[in-house]
C-alpha positions as CSV (number, residue, x, y, z in Angstrom):
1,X,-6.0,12.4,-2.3
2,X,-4.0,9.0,-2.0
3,X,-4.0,6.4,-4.7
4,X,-2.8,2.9,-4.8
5,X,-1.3,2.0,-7.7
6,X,-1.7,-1.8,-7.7
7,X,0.5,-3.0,-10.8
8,X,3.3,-0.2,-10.1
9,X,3.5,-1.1,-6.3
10,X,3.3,2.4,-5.1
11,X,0.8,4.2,-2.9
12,X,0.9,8.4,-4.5
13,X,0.2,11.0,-2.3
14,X,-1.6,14.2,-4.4
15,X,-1.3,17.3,-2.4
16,X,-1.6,20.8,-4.1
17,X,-0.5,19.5,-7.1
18,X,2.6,17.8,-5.7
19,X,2.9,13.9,-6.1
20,X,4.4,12.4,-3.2
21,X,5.1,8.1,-3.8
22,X,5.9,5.2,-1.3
23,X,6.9,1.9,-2.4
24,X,4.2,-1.0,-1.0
25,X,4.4,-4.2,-2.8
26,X,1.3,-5.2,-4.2
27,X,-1.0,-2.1,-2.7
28,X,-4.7,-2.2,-2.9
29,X,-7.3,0.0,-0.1
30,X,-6.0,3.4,1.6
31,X,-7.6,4.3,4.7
32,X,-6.8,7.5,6.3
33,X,-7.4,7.9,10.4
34,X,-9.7,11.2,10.9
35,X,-8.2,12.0,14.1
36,X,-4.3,11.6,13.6
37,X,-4.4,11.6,9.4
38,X,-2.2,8.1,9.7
39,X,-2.1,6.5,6.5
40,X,-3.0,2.9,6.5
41,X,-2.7,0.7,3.5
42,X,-2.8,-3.1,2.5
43,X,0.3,-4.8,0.9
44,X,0.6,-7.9,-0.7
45,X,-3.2,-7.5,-1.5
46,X,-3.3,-10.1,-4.2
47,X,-1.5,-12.8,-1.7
48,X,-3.8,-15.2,0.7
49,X,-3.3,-15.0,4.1
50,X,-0.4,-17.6,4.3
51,X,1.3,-16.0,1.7
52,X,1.3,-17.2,-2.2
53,X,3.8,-18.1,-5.0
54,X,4.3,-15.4,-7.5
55,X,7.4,-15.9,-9.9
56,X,8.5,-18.8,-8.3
57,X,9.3,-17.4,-4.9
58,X,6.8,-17.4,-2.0
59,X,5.2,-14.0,-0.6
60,X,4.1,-13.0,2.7
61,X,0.6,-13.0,3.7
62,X,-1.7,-9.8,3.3
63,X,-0.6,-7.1,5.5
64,X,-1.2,-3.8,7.0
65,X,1.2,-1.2,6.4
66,X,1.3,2.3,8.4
67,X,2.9,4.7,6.0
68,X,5.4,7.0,7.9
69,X,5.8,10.8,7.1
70,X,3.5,10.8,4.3
């Protein structure tokens, strides 16, 4: 099971009761790729695609982010 944990800016891993996290900035859908079990997730989720202002400096765009070694 994989959950994105929006607020904490984590993506959690839950494998036979072990929790396995990864750092993504702003992390919203999971997708898993049925042949190869990549792990694909979207960062920056709450920015536009130019990017947005968020504590008075300017983010990247929405992004896709393929999660190594998961």
């Amino acid at each position: 099971m994989y959950v994105s944990q929006l607020l904490a800016g984590v993506v959690t891993k839950v494998s036979h009761g072990k929790r396995t996290n990864v750092k993504v900035p702003f992390p919203a859908g999971v997708a898993v790729d049925p042949y190869d079990g990549k792990v694909y997730v979207s960062a920056w989720s709450i920015a536009d695609r130019d990017g947005t202002v968020l504590e008075g400096r300017k983010t990247p765009g929405g992004q896709v982010w393929k999660i190594i070694g998961f």
